[in-house]
N, C-alpha and C positions, 0 to 999 in steps of 0.2 A: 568328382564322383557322385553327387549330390544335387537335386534341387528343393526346392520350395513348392507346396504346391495345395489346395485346398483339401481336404480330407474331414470325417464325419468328427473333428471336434474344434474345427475350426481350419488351420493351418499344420502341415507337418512336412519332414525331412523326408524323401525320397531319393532311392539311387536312382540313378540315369544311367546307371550300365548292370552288368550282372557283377556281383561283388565275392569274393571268397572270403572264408572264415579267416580273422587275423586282417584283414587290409582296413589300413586307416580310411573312413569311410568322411569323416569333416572334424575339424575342429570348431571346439566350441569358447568360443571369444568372443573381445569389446572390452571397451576402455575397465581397469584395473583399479581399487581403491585399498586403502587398510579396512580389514574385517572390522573393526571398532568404528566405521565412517555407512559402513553397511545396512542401514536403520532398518529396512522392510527392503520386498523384493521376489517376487514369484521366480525371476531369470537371474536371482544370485547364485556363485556360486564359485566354492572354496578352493585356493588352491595350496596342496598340502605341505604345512611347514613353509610357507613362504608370509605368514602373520597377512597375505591379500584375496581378495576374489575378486571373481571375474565378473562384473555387473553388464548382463549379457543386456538387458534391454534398457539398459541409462538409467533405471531407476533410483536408484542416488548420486549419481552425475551431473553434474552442471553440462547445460548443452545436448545434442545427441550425436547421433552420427549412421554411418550405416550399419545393419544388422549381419552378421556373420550367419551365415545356414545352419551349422550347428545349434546356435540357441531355438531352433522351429522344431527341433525334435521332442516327442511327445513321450510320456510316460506310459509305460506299463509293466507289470508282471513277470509278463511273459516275453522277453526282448529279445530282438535279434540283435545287439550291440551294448556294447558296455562303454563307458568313462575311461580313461587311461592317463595319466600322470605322465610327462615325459621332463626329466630335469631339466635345467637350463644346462645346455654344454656349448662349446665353444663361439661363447656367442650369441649365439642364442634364446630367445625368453625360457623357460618353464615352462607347457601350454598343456589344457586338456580334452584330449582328442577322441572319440567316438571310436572303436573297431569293434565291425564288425566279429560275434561269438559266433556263426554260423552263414553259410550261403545263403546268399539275399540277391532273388531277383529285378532284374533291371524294372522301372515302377512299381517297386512293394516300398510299402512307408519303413523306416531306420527308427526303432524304437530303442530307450532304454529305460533300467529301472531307476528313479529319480531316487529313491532310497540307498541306492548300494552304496554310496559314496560319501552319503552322509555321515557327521559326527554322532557318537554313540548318545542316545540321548535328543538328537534334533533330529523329528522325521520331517518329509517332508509335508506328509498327508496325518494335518492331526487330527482328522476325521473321517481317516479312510481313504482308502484312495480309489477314486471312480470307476463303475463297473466298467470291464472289457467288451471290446467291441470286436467287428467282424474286420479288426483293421489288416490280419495277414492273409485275409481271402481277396483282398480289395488290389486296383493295380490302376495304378495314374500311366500313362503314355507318356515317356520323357522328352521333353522339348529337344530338338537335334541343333547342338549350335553351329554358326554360320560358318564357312569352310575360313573365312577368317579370323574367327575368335579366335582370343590368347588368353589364357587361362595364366596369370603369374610368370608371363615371361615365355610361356609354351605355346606353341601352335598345336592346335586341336591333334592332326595329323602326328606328332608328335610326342603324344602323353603316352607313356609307359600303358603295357597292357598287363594285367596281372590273370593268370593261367591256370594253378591251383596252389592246392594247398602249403607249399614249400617256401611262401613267401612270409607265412606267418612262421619260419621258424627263425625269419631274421631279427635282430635288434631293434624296438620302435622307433630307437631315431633313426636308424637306413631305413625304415618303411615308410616313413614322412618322406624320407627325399621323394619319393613315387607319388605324394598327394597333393596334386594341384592346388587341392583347396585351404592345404595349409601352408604355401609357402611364404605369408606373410612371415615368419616368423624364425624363418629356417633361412632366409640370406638377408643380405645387407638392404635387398628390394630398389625399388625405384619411387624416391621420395619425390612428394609434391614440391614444385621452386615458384617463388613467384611472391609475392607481399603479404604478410599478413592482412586480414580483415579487424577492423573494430568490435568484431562479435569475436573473434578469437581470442586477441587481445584481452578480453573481460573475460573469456572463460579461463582464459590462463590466468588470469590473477586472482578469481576465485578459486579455481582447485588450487592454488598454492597455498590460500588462504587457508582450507580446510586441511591439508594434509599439513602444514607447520604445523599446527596445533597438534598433532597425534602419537602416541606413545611410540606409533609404529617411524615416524620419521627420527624423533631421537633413536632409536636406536639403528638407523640406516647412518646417522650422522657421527656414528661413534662406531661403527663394523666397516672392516676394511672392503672396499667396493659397494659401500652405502649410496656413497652420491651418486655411483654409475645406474645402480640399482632404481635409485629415484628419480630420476630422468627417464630412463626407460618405461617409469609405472606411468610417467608424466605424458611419455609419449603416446600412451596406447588413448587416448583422451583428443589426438588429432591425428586421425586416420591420415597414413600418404608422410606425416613428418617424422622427421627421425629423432633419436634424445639431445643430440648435439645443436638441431635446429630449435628444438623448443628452448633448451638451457641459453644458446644466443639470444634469442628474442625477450626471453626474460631478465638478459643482461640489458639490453635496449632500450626495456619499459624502465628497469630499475636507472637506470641514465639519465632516462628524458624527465624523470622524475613522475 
């Protein structure tokens, strides 16, 4: 529901269609660390009661990888969308996802306020936060993709259309099922196969390195469903692999010595 696209502060989130109030509009993801691994970070960001955040642009990450759309969304005041927390259930990660608080037309930038969500005490703008701009007057043309694209499994032809307001009275994990843009995280997906690289390799044996050492992985290692938990944090760190595949491979390295 979403693209990327230039706008007067650089880079920001756009819909690509007409949106209604309540519709998950992107998530905002990328690789996962312990809050206390977290040093600096313009694109950190916390996710609640889970002792991790989401380090949207690798800034304290070993390695990188590709950027999720949601971390391009820009700050302001006055937003048409807000942050939204959705537990982890059956399976699924925790994740946090952008909806739309009002109708947002198709090329109008997806703003939210960078403040609402923070902890009491940590702003995000300790100098104020930059004047507003003529950014809800403004309107990008959204790229139309190719009658072939597949968006997570869907054919374009295929994506749920959302109609009015009745959609936001549902449950936000049924409102994800309808969002393209988040289903990395909402099935089992379609993992990458095929050999590890020598550059993975090393990035997986440093982030092991850093996350043993951390208060947060003792107590993953002593909470029932710890270790499932930390494979998973493990995996958001190789886009495409799943936790089962990185915990293999790490059995591998630990092997071959």
């Amino acid at each position: 529901w979403a693209f990327v696209a230039a706008c007067g502060v650089g880079l920001g989130l756009f819909a690509r269609a007409d949106i209604v109030r309540g519709q998950v509009v992107a998530e905002y993801a990328g690789p996962r660390l312990p809050g206390e691994l977290a040093a600096r970070g313009a694109f950190v960001l916390d996710l609640p009661g889970s002792g991790t955040v989401i380090d949207g642009a690798y800034e304290n990450s070993p390695g990188d990888g590709p950027f999720w759309p949601g971390v391009f969304a820009n700050h302001s005041a006055r937003p048409n969308a807000a942050l939204e927390y959705v537990p982890a259930m059956g399976g699924a990660l925790d994740a946090m996802v952008l909806v739309a608080t009002e109708a947002i037309e198709a090329g109008s930038e997806v703003r939210f306020n960078y403040d609402r969500n923070r902890k009491e005490g940590k702003r995000y703008w300790g100098r104020g936060a930059p004047a507003e701009t003529g950014w809800r007057e403004e309107r990008v043309r959204p790229p139309a993709p190719a009658p072939a694209e597949r968006l997570f499994g869907k054919a374009v032809e295929d994506l749920p259309t959302w109609t009015d307001d009745a959609e936001a009275s549902k449950p936000l994990r049924q409102r994800l099922q309808s969002a393209p843009c988040c289903g990395r995280y909402l099935s089992a997906g379609t993992y990458r196969r095929g050999e590890w690289s020598a550059a993975a390799d090393a990035r997986l044996r440093t982030l092991l390195q850093m996350l043993h050492g951390t208060q947060w992985h003792a107590r993953c290692s002593s909470r029932p469903g710890g270790k499932e938990r930390f494979w998973e944090v493990v995996a958001t760190h190789f886009y495409g692999r799943s936790p089962a595949e990185c915990q293999g491979r790490w059995r591998a390295i630990a092997r071959s010595g």
